[in-house]
C-alpha positions as a Markdown table, in Angstrom:
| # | Residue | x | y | z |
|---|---|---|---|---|
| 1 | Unk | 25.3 | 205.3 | -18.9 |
| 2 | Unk | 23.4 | 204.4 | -15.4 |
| 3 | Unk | 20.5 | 202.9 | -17.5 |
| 4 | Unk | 21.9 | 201.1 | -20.8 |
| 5 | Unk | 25.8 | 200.5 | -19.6 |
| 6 | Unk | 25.5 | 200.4 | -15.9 |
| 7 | Unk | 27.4 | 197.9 | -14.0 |
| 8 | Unk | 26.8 | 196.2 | -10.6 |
| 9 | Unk | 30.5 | 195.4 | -9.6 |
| 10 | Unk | 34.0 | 196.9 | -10.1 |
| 11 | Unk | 36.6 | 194.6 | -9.2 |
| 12 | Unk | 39.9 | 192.6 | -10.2 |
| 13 | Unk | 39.8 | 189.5 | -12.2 |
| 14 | Unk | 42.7 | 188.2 | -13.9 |
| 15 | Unk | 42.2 | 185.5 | -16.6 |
| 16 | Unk | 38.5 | 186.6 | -16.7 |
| 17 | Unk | 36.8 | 188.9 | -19.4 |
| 18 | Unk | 36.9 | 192.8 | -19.4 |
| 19 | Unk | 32.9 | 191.8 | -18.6 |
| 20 | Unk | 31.8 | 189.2 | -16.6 |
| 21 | Unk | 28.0 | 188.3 | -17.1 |
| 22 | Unk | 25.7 | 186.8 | -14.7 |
| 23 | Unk | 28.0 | 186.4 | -11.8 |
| 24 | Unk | 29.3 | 188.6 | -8.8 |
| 25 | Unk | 32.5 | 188.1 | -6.9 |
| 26 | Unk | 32.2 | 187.9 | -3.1 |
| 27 | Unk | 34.7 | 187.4 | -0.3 |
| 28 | Unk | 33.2 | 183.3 | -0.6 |
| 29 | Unk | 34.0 | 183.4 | -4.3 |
| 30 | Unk | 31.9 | 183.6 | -7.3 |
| 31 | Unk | 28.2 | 183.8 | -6.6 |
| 32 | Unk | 25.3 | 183.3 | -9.2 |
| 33 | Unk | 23.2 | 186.4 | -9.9 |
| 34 | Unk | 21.3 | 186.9 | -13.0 |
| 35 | Unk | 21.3 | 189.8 | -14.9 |
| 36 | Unk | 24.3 | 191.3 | -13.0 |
| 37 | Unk | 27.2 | 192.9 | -14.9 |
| 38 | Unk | 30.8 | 192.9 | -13.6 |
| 39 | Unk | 33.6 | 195.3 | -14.6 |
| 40 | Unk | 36.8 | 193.2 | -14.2 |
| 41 | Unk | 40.0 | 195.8 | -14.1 |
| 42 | Unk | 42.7 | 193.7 | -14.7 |
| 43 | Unk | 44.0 | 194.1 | -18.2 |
| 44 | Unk | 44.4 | 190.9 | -20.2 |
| 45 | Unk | 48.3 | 189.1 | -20.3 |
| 46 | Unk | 49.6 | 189.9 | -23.9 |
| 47 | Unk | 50.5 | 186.9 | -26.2 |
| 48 | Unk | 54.5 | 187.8 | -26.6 |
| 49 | Unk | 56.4 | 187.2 | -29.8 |
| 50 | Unk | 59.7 | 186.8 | -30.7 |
| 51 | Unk | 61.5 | 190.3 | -31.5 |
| 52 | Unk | 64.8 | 191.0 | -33.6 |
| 53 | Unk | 65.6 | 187.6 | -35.0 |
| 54 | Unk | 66.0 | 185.9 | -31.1 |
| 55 | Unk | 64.1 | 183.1 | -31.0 |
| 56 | Unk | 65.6 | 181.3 | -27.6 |
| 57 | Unk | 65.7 | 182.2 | -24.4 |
| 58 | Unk | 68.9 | 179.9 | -23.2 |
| 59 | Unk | 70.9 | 183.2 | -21.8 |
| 60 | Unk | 68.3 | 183.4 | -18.9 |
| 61 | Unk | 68.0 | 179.5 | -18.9 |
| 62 | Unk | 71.7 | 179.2 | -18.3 |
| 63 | Unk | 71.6 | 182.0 | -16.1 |
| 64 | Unk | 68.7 | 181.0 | -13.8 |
| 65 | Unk | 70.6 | 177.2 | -13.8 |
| 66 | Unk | 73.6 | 178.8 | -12.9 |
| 67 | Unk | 71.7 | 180.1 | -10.0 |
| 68 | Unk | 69.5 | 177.4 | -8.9 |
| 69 | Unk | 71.3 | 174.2 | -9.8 |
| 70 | Unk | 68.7 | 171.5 | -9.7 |
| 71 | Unk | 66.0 | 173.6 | -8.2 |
| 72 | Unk | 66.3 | 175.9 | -11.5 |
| 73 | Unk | 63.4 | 174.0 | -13.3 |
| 74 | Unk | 60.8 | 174.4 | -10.4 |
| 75 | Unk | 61.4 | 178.2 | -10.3 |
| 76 | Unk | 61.3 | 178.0 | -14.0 |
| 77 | Unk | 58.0 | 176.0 | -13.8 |
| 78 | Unk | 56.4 | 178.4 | -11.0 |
| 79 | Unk | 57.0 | 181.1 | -13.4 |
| 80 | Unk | 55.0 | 179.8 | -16.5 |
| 81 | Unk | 52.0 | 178.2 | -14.7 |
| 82 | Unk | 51.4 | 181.7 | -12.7 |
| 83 | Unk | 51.8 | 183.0 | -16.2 |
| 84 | Unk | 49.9 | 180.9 | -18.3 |
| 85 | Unk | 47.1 | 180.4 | -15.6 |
| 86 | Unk | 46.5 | 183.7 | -13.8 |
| 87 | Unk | 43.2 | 183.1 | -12.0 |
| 88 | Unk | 44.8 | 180.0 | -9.9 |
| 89 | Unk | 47.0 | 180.6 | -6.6 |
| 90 | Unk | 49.9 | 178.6 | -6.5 |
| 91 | Unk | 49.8 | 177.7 | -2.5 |
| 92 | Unk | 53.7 | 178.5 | -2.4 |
| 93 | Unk | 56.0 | 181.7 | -1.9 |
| 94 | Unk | 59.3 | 181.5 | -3.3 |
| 95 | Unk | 62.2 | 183.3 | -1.5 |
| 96 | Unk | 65.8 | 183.6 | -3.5 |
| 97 | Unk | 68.9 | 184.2 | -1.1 |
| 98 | Unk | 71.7 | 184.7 | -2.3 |
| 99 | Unk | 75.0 | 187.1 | -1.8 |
| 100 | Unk | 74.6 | 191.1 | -3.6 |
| 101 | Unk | 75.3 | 190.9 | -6.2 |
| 102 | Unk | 75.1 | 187.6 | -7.7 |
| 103 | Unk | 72.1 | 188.1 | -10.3 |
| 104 | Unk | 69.1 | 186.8 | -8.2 |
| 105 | Unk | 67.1 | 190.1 | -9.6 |
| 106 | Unk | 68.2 | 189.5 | -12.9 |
| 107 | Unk | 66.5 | 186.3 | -13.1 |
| 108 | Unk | 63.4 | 187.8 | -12.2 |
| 109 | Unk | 64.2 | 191.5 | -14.9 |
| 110 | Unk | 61.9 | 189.7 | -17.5 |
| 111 | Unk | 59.1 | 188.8 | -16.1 |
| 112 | Unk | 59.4 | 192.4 | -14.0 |
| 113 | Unk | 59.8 | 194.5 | -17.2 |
| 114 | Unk | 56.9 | 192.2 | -19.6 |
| 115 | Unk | 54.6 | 192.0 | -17.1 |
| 116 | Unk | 54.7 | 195.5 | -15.4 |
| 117 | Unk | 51.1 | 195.9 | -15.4 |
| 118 | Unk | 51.1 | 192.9 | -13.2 |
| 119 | Unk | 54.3 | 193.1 | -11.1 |
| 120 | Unk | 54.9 | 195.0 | -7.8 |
| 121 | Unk | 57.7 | 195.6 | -5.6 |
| 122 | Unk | 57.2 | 196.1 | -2.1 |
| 123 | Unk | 59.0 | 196.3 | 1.4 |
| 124 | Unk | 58.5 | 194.7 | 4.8 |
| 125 | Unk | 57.7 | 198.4 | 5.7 |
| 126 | Unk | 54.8 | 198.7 | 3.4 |
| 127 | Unk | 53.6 | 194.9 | 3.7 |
| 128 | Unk | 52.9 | 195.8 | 7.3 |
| 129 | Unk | 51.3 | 199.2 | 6.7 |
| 130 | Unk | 47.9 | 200.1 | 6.3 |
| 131 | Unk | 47.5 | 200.2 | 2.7 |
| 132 | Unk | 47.7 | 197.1 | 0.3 |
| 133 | Unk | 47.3 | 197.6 | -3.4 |
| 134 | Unk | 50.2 | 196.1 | -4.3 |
| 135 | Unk | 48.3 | 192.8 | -3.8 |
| 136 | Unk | 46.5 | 193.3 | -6.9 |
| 137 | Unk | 49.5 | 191.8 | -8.8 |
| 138 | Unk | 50.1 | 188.5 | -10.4 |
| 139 | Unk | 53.8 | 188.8 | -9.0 |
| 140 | Unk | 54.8 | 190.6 | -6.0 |
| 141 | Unk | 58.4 | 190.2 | -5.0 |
| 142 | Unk | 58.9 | 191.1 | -1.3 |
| 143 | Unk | 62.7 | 192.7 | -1.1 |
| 144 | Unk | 64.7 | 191.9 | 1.6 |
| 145 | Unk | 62.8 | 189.8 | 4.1 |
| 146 | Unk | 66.8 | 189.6 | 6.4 |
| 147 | Unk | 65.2 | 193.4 | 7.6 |
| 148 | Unk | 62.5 | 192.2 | 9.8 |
| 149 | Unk | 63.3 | 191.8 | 13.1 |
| 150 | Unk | 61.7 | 191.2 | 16.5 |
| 151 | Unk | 58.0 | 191.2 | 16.9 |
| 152 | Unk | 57.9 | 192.4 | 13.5 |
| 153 | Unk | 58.4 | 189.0 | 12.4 |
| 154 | Unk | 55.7 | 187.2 | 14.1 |
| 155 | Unk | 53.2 | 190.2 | 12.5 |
| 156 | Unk | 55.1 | 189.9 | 9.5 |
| 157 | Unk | 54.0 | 185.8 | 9.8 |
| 158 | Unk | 50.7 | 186.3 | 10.5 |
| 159 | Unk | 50.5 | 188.0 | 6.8 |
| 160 | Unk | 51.9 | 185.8 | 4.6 |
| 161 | Unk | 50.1 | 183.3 | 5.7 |
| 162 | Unk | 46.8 | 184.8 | 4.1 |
| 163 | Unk | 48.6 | 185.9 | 1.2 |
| 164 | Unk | 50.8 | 183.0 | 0.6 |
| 165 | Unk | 48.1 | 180.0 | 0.0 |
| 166 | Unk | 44.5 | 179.8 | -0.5 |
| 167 | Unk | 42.4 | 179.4 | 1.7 |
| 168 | Unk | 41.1 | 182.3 | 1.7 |
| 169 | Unk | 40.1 | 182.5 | -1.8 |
| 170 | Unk | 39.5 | 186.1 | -1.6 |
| 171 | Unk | 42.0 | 189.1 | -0.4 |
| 172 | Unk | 40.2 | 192.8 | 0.7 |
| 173 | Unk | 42.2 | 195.9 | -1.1 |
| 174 | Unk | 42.4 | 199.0 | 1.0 |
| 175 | Unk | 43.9 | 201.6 | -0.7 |
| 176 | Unk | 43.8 | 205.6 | 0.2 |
| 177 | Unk | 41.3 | 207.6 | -0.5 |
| 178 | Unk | 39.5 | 204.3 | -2.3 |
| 179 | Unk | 36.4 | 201.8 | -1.0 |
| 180 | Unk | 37.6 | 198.5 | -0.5 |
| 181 | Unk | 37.2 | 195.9 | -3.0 |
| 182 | Unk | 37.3 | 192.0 | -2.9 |
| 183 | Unk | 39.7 | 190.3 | -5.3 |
| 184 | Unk | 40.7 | 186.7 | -5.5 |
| 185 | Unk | 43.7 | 185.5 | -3.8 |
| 186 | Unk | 46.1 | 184.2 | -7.3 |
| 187 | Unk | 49.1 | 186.6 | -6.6 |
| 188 | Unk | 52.3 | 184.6 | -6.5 |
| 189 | Unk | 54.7 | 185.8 | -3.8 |
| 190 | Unk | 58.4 | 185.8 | -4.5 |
| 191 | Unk | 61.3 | 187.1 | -1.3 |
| 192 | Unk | 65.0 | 188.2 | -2.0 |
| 193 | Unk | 67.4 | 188.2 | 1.1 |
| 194 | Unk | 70.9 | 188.9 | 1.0 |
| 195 | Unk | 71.7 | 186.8 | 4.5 |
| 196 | Unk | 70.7 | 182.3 | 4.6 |
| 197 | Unk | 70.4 | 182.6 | 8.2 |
| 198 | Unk | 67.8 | 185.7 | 8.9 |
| 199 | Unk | 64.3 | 183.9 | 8.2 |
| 200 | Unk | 60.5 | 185.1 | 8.8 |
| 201 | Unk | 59.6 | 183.4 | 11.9 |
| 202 | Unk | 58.2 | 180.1 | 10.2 |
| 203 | Unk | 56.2 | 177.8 | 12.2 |
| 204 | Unk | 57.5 | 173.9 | 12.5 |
| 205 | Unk | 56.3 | 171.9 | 9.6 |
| 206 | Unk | 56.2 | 175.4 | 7.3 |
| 207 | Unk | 54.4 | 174.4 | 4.6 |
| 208 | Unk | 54.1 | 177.9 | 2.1 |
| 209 | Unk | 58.1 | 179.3 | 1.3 |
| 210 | Unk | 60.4 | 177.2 | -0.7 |
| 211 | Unk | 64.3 | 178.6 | 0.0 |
| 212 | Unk | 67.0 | 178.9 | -2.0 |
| 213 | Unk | 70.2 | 179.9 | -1.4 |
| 214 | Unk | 72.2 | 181.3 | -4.7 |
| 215 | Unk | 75.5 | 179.2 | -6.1 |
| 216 | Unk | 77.2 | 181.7 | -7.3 |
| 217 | Unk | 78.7 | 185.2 | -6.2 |
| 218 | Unk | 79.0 | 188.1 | -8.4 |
| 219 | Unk | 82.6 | 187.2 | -8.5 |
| 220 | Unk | 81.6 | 184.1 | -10.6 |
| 221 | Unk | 80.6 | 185.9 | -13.5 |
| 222 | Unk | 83.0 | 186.9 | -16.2 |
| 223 | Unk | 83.7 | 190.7 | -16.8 |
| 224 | Unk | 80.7 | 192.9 | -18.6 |
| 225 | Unk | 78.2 | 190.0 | -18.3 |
| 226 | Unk | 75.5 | 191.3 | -16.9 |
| 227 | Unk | 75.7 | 194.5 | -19.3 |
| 228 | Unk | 75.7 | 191.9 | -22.3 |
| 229 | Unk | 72.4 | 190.3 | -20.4 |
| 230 | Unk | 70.5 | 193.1 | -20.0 |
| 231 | Unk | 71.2 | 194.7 | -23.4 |
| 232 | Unk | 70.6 | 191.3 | -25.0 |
| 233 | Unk | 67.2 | 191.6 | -22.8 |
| 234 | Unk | 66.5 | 194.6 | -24.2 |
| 235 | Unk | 67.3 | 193.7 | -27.9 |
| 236 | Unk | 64.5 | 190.5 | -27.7 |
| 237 | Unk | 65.5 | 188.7 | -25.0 |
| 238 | Unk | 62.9 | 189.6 | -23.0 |
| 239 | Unk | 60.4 | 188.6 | -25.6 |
| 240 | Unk | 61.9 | 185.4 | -26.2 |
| 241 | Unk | 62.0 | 184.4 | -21.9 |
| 242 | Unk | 58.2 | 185.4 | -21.9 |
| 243 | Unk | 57.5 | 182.8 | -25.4 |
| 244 | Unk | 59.3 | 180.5 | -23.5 |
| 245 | Unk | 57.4 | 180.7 | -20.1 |
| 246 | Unk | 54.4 | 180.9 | -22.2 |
| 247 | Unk | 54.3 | 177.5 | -24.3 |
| 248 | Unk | 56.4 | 176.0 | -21.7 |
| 249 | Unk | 54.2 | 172.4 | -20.5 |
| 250 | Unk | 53.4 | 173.0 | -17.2 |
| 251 | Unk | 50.5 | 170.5 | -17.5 |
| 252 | Unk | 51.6 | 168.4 | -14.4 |
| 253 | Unk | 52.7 | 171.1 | -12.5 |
| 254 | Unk | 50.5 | 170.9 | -8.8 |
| 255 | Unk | 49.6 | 174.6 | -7.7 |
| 256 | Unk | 48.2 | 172.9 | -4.3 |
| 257 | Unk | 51.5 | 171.5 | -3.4 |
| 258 | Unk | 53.3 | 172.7 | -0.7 |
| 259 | Unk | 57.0 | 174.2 | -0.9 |
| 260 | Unk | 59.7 | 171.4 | -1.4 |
| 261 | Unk | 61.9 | 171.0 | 1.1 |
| 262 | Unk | 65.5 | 172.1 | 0.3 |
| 263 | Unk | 69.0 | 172.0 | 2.4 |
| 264 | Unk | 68.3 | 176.3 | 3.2 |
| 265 | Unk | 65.4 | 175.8 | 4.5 |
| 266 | Unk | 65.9 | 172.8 | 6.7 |
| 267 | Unk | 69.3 | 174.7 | 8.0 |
| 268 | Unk | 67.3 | 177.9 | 8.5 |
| 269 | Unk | 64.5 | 176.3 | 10.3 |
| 270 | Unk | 67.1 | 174.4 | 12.3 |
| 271 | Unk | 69.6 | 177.3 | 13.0 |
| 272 | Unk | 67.3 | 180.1 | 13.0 |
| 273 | Unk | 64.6 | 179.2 | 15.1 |
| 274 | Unk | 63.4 | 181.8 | 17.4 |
| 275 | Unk | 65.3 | 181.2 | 21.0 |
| 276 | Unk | 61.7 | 182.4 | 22.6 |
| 277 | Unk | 59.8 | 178.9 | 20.6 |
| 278 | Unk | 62.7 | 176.6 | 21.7 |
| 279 | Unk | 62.3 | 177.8 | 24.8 |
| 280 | Unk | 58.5 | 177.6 | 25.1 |
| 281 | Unk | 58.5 | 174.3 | 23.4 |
| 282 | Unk | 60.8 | 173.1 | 26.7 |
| 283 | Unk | 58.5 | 174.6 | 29.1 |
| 284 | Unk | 55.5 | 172.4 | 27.4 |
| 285 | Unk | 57.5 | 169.5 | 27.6 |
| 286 | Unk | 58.0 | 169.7 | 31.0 |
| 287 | Unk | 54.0 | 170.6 | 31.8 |
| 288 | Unk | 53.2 | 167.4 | 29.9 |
| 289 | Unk | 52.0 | 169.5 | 26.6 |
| 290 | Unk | 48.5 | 169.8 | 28.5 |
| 291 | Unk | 45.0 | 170.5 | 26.7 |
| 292 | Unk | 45.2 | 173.7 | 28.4 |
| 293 | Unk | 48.1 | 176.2 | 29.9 |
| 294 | Unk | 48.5 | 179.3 | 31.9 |
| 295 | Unk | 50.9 | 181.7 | 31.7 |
| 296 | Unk | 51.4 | 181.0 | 35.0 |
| 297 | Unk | 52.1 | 177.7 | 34.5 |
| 298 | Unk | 55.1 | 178.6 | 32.0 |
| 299 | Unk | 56.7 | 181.1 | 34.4 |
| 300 | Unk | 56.4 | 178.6 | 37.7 |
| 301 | Unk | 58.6 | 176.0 | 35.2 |
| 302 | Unk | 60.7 | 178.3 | 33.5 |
| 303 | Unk | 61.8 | 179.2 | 37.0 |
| 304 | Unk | 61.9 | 176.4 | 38.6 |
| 305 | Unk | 64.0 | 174.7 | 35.8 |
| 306 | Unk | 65.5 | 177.8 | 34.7 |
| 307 | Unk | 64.3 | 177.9 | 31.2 |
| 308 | Unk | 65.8 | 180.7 | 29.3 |
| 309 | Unk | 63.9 | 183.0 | 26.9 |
| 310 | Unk | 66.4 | 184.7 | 25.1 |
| 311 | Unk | 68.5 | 186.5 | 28.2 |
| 312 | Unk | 65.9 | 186.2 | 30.4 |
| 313 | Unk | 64.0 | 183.7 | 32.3 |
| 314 | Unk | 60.4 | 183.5 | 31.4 |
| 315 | Unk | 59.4 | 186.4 | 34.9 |
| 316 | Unk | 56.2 | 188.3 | 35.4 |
| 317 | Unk | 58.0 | 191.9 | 34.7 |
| 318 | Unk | 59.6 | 190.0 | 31.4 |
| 319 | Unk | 56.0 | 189.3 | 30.3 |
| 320 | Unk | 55.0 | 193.2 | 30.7 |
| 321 | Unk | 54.3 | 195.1 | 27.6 |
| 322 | Unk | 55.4 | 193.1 | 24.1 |
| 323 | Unk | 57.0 | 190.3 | 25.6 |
| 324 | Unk | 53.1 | 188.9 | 26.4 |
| 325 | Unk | 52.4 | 189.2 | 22.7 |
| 326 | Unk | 56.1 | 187.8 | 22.0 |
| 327 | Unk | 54.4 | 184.6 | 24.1 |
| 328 | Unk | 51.9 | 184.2 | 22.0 |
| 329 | Unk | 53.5 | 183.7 | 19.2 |
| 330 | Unk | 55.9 | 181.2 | 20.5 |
| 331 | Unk | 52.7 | 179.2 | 21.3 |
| 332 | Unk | 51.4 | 179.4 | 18.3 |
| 333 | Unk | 54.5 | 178.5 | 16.6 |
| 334 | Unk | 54.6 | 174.9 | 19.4 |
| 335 | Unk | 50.5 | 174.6 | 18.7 |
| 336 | Unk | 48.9 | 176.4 | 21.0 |
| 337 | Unk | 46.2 | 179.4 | 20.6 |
| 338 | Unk | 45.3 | 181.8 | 22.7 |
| 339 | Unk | 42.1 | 180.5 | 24.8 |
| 340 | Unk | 39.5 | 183.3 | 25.5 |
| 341 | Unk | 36.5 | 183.3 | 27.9 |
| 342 | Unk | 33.6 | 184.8 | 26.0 |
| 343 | Unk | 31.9 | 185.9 | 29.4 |
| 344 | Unk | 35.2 | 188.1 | 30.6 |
| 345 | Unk | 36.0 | 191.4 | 28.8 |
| 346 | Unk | 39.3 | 190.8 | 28.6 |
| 347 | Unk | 38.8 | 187.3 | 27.6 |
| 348 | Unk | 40.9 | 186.0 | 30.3 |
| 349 | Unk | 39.6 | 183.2 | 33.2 |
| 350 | Unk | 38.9 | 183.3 | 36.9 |
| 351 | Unk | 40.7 | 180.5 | 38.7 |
| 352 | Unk | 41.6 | 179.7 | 42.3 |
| 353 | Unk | 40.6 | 183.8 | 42.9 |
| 354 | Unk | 43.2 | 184.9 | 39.8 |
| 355 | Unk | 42.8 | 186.1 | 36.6 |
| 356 | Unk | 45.0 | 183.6 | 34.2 |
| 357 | Unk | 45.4 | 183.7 | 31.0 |
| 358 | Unk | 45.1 | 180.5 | 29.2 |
| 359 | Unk | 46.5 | 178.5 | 25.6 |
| 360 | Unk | 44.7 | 175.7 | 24.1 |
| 361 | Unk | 45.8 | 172.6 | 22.2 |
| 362 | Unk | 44.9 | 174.1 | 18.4 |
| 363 | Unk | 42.8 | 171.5 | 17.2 |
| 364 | Unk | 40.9 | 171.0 | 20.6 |
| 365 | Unk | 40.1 | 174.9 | 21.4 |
| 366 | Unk | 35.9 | 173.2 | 22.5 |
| 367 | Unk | 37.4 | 170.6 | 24.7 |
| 368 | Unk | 39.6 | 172.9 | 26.2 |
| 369 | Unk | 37.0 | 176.2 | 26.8 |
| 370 | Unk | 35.1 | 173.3 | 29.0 |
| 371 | Unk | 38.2 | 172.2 | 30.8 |
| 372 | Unk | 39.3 | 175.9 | 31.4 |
| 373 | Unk | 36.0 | 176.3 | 32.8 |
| 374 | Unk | 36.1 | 173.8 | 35.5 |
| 375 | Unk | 39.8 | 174.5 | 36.6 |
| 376 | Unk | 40.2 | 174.9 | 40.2 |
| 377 | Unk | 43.9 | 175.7 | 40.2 |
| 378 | Unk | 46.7 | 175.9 | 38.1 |
């Protein structure tokens, strides 16, 4: 096998051949190398067919409309393009709200039970752990996102926002007991919550979740209807869903665009900011939104204007322990970054005799490591 069948690379490769020729994958993407021979893992996406005479899908039409009113068609059209082109990344998540209950996961039960080989569940528990196979999915649904709380959710953030959109082209699998392998970054990401107003902590302008909240309760539905929809699933229906998402024209469907804006989303943003980034944004308001900030900067004005964070004013002993990572995301999330000083261990500056640690307009971290340099007092 090592000399007539030997191979140079194992990896995942949806939409590519069980044998890629003449090419490696890298964390960059493809790169040219002759004579090389890849394994690709991923097993192909079967061509469905209609089963027991049912030849429409319009149960789980009407059902996902019944859901999703006029956002229906988008979902519907996020489905078959991840379907029908599994080696792009659609630079969106999608995240369904809605009350228990009212059929959010049955919407989703066909693709789940088709494409099992290429579906995973996962919780915010295991998305923050250190082990991440599930990424190696087409479809990962992340259940109940309304459990993350505190600094959780900044971490949580930081995430999704590799996994959500591409860049990077590329995601690193570390599994147990496994090396680590390169794959590309196509998985589409899909978010249940039973609560509208318990969001990930999104930064302004949030470009990569489209939110919808359900229309319906369970209460909506007439008796026995869901056990009439999943037995017709299991009689065909599920065959005739995936035939449906499969020739369905998704031709000027844009997998670059970012998430449409809808009413949840705007109300979340608006109603369920983060009390710490309002707060921080009013404290950089009243410095002037300089290049560059120091901590010390944000406590003197929090005090002196008292500036709540949360139930507390923005104090030296508040910033002890979490509460200084807490900061940073708030900056992050009002465009700043964390400045560091490649000379100090701790990456923090000498000014006026102090230690400070310093933030930096994002787009202008060079101009401000020059500044920070020549500061004299803050």
């Amino acid at each position: 096998l090592r000399k007539h069948r030997a191979v140079s690379q194992i990896t995942w490769l949806p939409g590519e051949p069980e044998l890629v020729m003449d090419r490696t994958w890298t964390e960059d993407g493809w790169r040219d190398a002759p004579g090389a021979v890849v394994l690709n893992t991923a097993p192909p996406i079967p061509q469905f067919k209609f089963k027991n005479g049912i030849y429409v899908g319009k149960p789980w039409i009407d059902h996902m409309e019944k859901l999703w009113g006029k956002w229906a068609t988008h979902v519907m059209r996020w489905l078959a393009f991840k379907i029908q082109n599994p080696g792009i990344k659609i630079n969106h998540a999608i995240q369904l709200g809605g009350p228990p209950g009212c059929g959010k996961d049955t919407g989703l039960e066909p693709i789940a039970r088709a494409l099992a080989m290429y579906w995973r569940e996962v919780s915010p528990t295991e998305l923050l752990g250190n082990y991440n196979g599930f990424l190696r999915a087409l479809f990962v649904r992340l259940n109940e996102t309304s459990s993350i709380e505190g600094n959780a959710r900044f971490h949580m953030a930081n995430i999704l926002k590799i996994m959500l959109a591409s860049p990077p082209v590329t995601l690193r699998i570390n599994e147990k007991y496994m090396l680590p392998m390169v794959i590309p970054n196509v998985l589409g990401m899909l978010m249940t919550t039973n609560q509208r107003f318990m969001p990930l902590n999104m930064d302004k302008g949030e470009r990569r979740i489209m939110m919808l909240w359900a229309q319906v309760t369970r209460d909506d539905f007439p008796v026995g209807y869901f056990q009439n929809f999943y037995q017709w699933l299991a009689d065909g229906g599920t065959e005739a869903v995936m035939v449906y998402l499969q020739t369905l024209d998704v031709n000027d469907f844009d997998p670059s665009a970012v998430a449409p804006m809808t009413d949840v989303k705007a109300d979340t943003m608006e109603l369920g900011q983060d009390p710490g980034e309002e707060a921080t944004d009013d404290a950089l308001q009243a410095l002037g939104r300089p290049l560059v900030v120091a901590t010390a900067q944000l406590v003197r004005v929090s005090m002196e204007q008292q500036i709540w964070f949360g139930d507390s004013l923005l104090t030296p002993q508040f910033l002890r322990g979490r509460a200084r990572t807490r900061l940073a995301g708030w900056m992050e999330a009002n465009g700043y970054l964390k400045l560091v000083n490649p000379t100090e261990a701790r990456g923090r500056f000498t000014i006026g005799g102090r230690m400070h640690t310093l933030y930096v307009r994002q787009a202008e971290v060079q101009a401000g490591l020059a500044f920070a340099l020549q500061m004299k007092e803050v």
